[in-house]
MIRONU-912427 format. One record per residue (C-alpha): x, y, z. Coordinates in steps of 0.02 Angstrom, whole numbers, padded with zeros to 5 digits, always signed. Layout:
XYZ
...
# end
This chain:
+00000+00000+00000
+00050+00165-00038
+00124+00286+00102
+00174+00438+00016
+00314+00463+00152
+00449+00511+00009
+00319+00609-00107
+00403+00740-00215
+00568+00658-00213
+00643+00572-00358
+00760+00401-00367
+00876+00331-00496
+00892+00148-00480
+01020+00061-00592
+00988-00126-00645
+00806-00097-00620
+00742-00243-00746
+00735-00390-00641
+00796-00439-00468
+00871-00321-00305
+00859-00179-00431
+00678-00188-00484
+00610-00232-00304
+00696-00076-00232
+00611+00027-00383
+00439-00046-00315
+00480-00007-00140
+00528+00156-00166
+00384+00207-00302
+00289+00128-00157
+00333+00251-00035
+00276+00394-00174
+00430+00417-00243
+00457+00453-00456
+00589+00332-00509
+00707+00321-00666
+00744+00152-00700
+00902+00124-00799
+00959-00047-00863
+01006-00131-01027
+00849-00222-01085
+00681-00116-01125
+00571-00266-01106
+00596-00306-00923
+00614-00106-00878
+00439-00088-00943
+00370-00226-00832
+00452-00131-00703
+00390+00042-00731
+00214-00048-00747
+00226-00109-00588
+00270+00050-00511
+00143+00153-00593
+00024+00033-00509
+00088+00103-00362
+00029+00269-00423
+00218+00325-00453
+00276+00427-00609
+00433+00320-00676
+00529+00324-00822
+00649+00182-00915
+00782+00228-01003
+00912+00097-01064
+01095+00104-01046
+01262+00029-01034
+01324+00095-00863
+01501+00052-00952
+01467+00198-01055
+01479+00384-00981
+01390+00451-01151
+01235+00345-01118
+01242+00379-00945
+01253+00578-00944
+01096+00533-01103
+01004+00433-00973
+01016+00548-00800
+00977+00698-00933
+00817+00612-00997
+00770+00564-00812
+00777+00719-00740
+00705+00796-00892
+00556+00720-00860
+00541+00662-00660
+00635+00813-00579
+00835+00827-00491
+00878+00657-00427
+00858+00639-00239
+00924+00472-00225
+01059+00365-00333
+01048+00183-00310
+01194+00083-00365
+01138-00089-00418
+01183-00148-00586
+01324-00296-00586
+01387-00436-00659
+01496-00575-00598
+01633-00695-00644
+01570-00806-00770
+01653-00967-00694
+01728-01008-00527
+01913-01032-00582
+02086-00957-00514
+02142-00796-00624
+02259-00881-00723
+02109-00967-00835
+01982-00827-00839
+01926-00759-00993
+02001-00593-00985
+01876-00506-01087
+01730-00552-00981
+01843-00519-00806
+01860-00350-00852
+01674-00335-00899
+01628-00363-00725
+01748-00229-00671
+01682-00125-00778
+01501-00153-00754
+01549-00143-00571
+01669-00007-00542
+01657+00099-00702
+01466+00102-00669
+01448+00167-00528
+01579+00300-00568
+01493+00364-00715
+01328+00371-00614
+01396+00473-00487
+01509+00581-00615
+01339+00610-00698
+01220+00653-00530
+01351+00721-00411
+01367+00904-00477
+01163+00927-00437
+01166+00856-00286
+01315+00952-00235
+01254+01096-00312
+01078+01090-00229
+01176+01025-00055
+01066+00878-00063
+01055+00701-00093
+01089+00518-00061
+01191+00390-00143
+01180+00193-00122
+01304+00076-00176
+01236-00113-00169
+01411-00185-00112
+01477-00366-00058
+01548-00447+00070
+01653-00509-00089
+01737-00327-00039
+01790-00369+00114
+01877-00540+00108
+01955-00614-00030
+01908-00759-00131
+02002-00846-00284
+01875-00909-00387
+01778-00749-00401
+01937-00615-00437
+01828-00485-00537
+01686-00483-00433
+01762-00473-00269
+01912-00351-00342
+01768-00226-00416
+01669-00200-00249
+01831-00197-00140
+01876-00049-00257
+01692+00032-00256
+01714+00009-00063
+01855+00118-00088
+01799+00243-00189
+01641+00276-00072
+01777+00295+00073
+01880+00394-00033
+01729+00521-00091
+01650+00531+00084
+01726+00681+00177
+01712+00783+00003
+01538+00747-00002
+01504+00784+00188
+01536+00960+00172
+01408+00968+00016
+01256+00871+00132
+01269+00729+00009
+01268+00554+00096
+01347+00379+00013
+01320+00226+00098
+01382+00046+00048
+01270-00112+00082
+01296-00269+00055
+01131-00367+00056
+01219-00523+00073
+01148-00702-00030
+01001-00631-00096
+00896-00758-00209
+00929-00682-00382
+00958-00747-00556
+01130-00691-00522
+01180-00778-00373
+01048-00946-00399
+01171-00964-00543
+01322-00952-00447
+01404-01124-00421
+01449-01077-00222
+01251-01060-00212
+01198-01232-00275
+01091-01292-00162
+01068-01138-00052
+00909-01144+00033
+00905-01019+00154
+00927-00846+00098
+00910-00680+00145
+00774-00580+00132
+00746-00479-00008
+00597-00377+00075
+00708-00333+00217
+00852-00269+00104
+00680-00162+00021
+00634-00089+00170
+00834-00036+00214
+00841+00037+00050
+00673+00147+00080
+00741+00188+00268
+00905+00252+00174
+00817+00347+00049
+00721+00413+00205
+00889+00470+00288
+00880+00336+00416
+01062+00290+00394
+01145+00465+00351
+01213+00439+00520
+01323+00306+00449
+01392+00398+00305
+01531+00324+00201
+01525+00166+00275
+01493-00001+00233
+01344-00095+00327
+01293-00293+00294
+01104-00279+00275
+01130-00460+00302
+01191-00468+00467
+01220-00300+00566
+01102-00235+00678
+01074-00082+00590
+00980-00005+00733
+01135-00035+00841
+01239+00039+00728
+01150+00209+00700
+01145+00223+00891
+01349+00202+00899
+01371+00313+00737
+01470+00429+00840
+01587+00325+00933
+01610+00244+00726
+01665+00413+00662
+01775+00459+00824
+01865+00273+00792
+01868+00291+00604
+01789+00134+00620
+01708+00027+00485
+01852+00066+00342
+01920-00026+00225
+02085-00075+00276
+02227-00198+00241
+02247-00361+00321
+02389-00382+00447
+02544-00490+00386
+02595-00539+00543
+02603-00488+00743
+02752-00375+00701
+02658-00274+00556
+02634-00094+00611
+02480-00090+00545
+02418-00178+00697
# end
């Protein structure tokens, strides 16, 4: 049922066709938002703007590479053309590794796909939105991360080395953005039941996953502002207490907790 409680506002959701991406769309139109769906196939963005104009939400699909600044500067002009400044940029589109084998037998054209797709994307999105928001001293930006970007793993080397690097970039991009009022915030939703991950051979079998309406309603309580507390950092929708850590959001920023940081080699590293 519709709420209304983020009327007037207006979302860009990348990847918005099928899966995380088009139930966050829903969710937010939902909540009375407009949103401008980007992704690369028109067919399943339509079912998607259908469904949120059944929530009485004005949307708009527009395809695009997200590999390709051109079609994403085309794509934010044509959304906010016709919706209104973008309040809220949700990072979802991705891809992953193809196969689960060591780096020495990938297909080098499809690992740096991913890291385009991944890393690139999200780049050009927020090349394309940030000068607005900045301008205006307003806005949000959500980057669907991993926990892929916080451990390593040798069978899934694109992947994992994209959203360590988008990790990165969000840290990197956070104090500069702080003094604008603009907010980014990484989640990682953890194994969400997607044609992406059911086709992941470390999934076979999976049967319990997370919930998908739960990472919805974190989305719309970020688009809200619920998290700006916890900006720049990366939060497991999965698995922290979310509550908990808005509440210690101060104590996080005194400790410069919640960072991406290098592993320790050994007892003797300094880095300890």
């Amino acid at each position: 049922m519709r709420s209304g409680t983020l009327e007037g506002q207006v979302a860009l959701v990348t990847g918005a066709g099928r899966g995380i991406g088009r139930e966050i769309a829903l969710g937010l139109a939902a909540e009375g938002m407009a949103v401008g769906l980007v992704g690369r196939t028109l067919a399943t963005l339509a079912e998607t703007l259908k469904a949120c104009v059944r929530e009485g939400a004005k949307g708009v699909a527009v395809t695009a590479d997200v590999a390709r600044p051109g079609a994403v500067r085309e794509a934010v002009r044509s959304i906010e053309r016709d919706l209104g400044p973008i309040d809220l940029l949700v990072n979802n589109a991705g891809q992953v590794d193809r196969s689960e084998v060591p780096l020495w037998e990938v297909d080098p054209a499809q690992w740096w796909q991913v890291v385009e797709v991944n890393l690139r994307g999200p780049f050009n999105l927020m090349r394309a939105v940030l000068p607005g928001m900045v301008e205006r001293r307003r806005g949000r930006i959500l980057n669907l991360n991993s926990g892929f970007a916080v451990r390593p793993d040798g069978h899934y080397t694109a992947y994992a080395t994209s959203k360590g690097a988008l990790l990165q970039l969000s840290d990197n991009i956070a104090d500069s953005l702080a003094a604008h009022h603009v907010v980014v915030l990484d989640i990682s939703p953890g194994a969400v039941a997607t044609e992406m991950t059911a086709g992941m051979p470390m999934f076979a079998g999976m049967k319990e996953w997370n919930s998908l309406p739960y990472l919805v309603a974190v989305a719309v309580d970020a688009a809200r502002g619920r998290f700006d507390a916890l900006h720049g950092r990366f939060v497991h929708a999965g698995r922290d207490d979310l509550a908990k850590l808005v509440e210690l959001a101060e104590e996080i920023r005194r400790g410069d907790a919640r960072t991406l940081r290098l592993r320790p080699y050994g007892e003797d590293d300094p880095l300890r």
